[in-house]
C-alpha positions, 0 to 999 in steps of 0.5 A, a space after each residue: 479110656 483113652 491110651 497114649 502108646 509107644 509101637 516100635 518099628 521090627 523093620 528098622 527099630 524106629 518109634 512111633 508115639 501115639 493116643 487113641 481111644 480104641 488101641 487095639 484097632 490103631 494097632 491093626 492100622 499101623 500094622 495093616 500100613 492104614 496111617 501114612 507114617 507108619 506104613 513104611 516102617 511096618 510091621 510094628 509090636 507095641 511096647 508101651 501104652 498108658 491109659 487116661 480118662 480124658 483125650 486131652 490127658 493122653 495127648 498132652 502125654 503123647 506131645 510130651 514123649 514126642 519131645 524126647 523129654 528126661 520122661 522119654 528117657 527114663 521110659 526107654 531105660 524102664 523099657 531097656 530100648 535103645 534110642 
């Protein structure tokens, strides 16, 4: 399987959108400050995820959030989050 997630930053509220096909171990590497992004905004909870049978579905959802599109939208008020 292959996830496209949301994670929030608990130091200052900020997102990061991604898509992996191990999420538990992206995850820890957010957490642990092993991706160069999110490593300053640490420590992260995982607030969303979705799952897909294809890389290229999950990106394509990934490259959709990323564009704070009505679904990305509609997700934080689903989700009840500011953005």
């Amino acid at each position: 399987m292959y996830y496209t997630y949301v994670i929030q930053s608990l130091k200052n509220n900020s997102f990061y959108i991604g898509s992996t096909n191990n999420l538990k171990e992206r995850f820890k590497q957010h957490n642990e400050g092993k991706s160069k992004y999110t490593s300053i905004y640490g420590p992260w909870k995982l607030i969303y995820y979705e799952a897909f049978t294809t890389y290229k579905l999950a990106f394509n959802r990934e490259l959709h959030l990323k564009k704070r599109t009505k679904s990305w939208q509609e997700l934080c008020k689903r989700l009840d989050v500011k953005r």
